[in-house]
N, C-alpha and C positions, 0 to 999 in steps of 0.2 A: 504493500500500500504506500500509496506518496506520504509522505512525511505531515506533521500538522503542523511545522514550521513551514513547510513550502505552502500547505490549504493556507494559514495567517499572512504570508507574506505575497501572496496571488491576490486575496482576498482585498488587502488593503491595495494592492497596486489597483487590480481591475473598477476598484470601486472609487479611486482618489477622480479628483474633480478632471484631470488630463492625461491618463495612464500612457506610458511609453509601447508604443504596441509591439515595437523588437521585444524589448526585455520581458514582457509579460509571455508572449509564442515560445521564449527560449523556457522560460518556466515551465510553461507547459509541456516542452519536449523534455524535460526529464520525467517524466511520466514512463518513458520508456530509456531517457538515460537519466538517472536519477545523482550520477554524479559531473555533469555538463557544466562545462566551464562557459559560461554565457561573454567573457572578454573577448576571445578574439574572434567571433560572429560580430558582435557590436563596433570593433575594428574593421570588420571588413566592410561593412555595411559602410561605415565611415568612409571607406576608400573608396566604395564606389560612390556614393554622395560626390567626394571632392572630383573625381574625372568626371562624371555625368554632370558639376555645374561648370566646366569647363568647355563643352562639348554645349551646352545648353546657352552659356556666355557667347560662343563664338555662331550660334545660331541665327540666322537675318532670315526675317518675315519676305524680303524682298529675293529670298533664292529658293523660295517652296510654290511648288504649285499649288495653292488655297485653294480649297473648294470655296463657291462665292457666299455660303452663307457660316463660312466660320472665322473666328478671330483667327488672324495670320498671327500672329505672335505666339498665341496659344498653339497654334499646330505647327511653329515651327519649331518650338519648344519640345513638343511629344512626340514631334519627328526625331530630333536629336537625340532624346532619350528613350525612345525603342530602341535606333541604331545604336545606341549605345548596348541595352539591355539585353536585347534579344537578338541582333546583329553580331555584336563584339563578343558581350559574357554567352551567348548560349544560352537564354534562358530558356525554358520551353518546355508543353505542359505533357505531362506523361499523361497520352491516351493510353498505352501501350498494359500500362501497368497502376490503371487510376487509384486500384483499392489498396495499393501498398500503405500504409502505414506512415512511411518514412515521407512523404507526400504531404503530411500534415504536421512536418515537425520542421522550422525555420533552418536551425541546423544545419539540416541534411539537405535541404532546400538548394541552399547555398553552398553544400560540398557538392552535391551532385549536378547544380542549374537544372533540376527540374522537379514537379509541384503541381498543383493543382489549383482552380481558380482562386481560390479566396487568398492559399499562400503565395502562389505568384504574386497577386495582385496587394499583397503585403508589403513585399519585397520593393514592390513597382513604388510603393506610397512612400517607403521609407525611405528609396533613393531618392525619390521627387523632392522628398522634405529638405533635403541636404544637398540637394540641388538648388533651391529656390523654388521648386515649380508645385505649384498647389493640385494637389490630387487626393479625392475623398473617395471612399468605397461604398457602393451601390449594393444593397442586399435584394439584389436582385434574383427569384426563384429556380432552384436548380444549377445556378453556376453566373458567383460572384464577378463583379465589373468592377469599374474604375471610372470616374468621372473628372475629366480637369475643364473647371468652369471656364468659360469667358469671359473675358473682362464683361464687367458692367458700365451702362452706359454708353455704348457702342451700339453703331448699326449700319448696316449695308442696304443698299437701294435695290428697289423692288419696282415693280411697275404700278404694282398698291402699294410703295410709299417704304419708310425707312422700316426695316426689321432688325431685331436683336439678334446677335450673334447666337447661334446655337452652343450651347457646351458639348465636348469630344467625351466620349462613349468608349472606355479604351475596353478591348480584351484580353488580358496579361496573359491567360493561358494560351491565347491562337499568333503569338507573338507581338502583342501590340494590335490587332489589327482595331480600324478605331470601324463602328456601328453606327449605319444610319437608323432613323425610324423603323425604316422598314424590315432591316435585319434583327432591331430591337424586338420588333410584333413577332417575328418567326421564333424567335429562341423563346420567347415565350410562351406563346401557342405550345411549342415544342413542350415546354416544362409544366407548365397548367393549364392547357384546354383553350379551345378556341371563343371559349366564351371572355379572358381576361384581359383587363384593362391594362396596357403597357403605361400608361402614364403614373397611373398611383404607384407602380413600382418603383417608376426612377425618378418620381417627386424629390424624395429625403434623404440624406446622405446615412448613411449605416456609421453608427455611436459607435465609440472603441470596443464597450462589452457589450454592442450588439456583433459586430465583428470575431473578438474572443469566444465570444459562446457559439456562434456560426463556427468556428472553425475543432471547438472540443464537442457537438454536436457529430459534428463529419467524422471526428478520432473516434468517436463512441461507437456511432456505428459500424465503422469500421471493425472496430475490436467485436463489437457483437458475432458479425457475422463469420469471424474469425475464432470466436467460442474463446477469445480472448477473457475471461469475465473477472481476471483481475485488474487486469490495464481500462478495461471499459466501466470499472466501479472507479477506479480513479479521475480517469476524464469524467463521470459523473458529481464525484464532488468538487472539483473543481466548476463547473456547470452551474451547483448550486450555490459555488462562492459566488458568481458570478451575476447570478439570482437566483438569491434566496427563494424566493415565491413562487420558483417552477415547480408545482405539483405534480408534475410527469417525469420531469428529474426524480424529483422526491420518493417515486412509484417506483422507479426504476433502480434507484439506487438499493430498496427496498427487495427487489426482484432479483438484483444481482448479488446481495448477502444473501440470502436463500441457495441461491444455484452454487456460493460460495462457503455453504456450511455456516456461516455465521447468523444464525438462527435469532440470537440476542437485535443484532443490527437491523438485522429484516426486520423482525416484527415491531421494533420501533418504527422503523420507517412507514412500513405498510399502514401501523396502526394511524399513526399522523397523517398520512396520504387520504385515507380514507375519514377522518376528523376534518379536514380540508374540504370536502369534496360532500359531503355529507346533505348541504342545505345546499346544494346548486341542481338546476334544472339537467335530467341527464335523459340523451335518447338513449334507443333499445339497446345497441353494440354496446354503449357506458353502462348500463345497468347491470346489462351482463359481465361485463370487464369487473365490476364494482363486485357482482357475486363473487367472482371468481378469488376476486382480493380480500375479499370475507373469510372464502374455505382456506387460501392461503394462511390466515390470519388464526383461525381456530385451527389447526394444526399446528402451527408457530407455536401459538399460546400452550401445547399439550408437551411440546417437546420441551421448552424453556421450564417448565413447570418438572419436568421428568430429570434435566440437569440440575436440578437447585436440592 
């Protein structure tokens, strides 16, 4: 199990008013190395910040082909730093081998230049940051984006008149490639049905520990389906550092002391889970799910009762 100095010291990073999102993903990656030296990741990371603002410095809006409805500065900016990232370092997104593990840990990210959307698109934010170039991530369904706004207060002519610059839609896993609308509407379709609305997605920029949890959500399941259920009880409590008030964490963490013998852990958790959940409106699958967490729960109760 991760350490409860590491649960304390996550807890307090992910929750302070501006958590560092390196230092917090390298935390997390000791879930599987628990003795990871977080300095020289945050060195390198360093290093490439300082060439990607150099390469971003020597960037001119007047040698990019601009598409006409975006800020040239901004795209020549995210031209500079793809060719940097994905051109120069190799970065690039393991289809090949998406459910590995080592894909969700920064680390390894950065030993091996390859990752998956939400860590790429880490990586991409962290060099941006130490670059100059402003880039927020989009929790966008099924596979994480990259957003580097427009300047505000800008606009380009149109035949109905002046319009604002569109912001760039980057994809860290497809190397950079940056998304119009329309590729925006397909990946979505793609990922929830043709009935969803692409705009409420990429309205809000994704909060650091909405970020963090998106990314020990994806280690979770991973380790699940991996029958991993000590490493996925870990990325679970860390989850709940993250937020506290995930009652489906709280279930699950519940569910994974069970599968792990820890009989005492489960039925605290389940019982709390279930006290949580108690006065909420539940359709058929929940009620059933809730039985089910009941019989769990009076078994629990017969065996804890049977060790004491």
């Amino acid at each position: 199990m991760v350490s409860e100095q590491l649960v304390r010291s996550f807890t307090r990073l992910a929750l302070s008013p501006d958590p560092d999102l390196a230092v917090a993903a390298l935390m997390i990656a000791r879930v599987e190395y628990p003795r990871l030296d977080a300095g020289p990741y945050l060195d390198e990371l360093d290093a490439l910040g300082r060439e990607a603002s150099k390469r971003v410095a020597a960037a001119s809006a007047l040698d990019a082909d601009t598409p006409a409805h975006v800020d040239p500065v901004a795209y020549a900016h995210v031209t500079a730093l793809n060719d940097y990232l994905f051109r120069e370092q190799r970065f690039v997104g393991n289809d090949v081998q998406y459910e590995d593990p080592r894909n969700s840990f920064l680390n390894e990210v950065l030993d091996r230049r390859t990752g998956i959307p939400i860590t790429l698109a880490l990586v991409y934010m962290e060099v941006a940051r130490r670059a100059g170039v402003v880039a927020e991530g989009i929790n966008f369904p099924g596979h994480f984006l990259v957003r580097c706004p427009a300047r505000r207060g800008l606009a380009y002519p149109r035949p109905e008149g002046l319009l604002p610059y569109r912001d760039l839609i980057i994809d860290a896993h497809h190397g950079g490639a940056l998304l119009s609308e329309d590729a925006c509407r397909e990946l979505l379709r793609r990922h929830v049905g043709e009935d969803a609305v692409w705009d409420a997605h990429l309205a809000g920029r994704a909060t650091k520990p909405q970020i963090l949890a998106r990314m020990l959500l994806n280690l979770k399941r991973v380790y699940v389906r991996m029958y991993s259920f000590p490493q996925a009880r870990d990325a679970t409590e860390l989850l709940l550092a993250v937020d506290p008030s995930a009652k489906n964490e709280l279930r699950d963490r519940g569910l994974l002391a069970y599968h792990l013998n820890d009989f005492s852990g489960a039925l605290r958790d389940l019982q709390a889970y279930l006290q949580l959940v108690s006065n909420g409106r539940l359709d058929e699958e929940e009620r059933e799910e809730q039985a089910q967490i009941w019989e769990h729960v009076k078994s629990l109760r017969r065996r804890v009762a049977s060790l004491n």
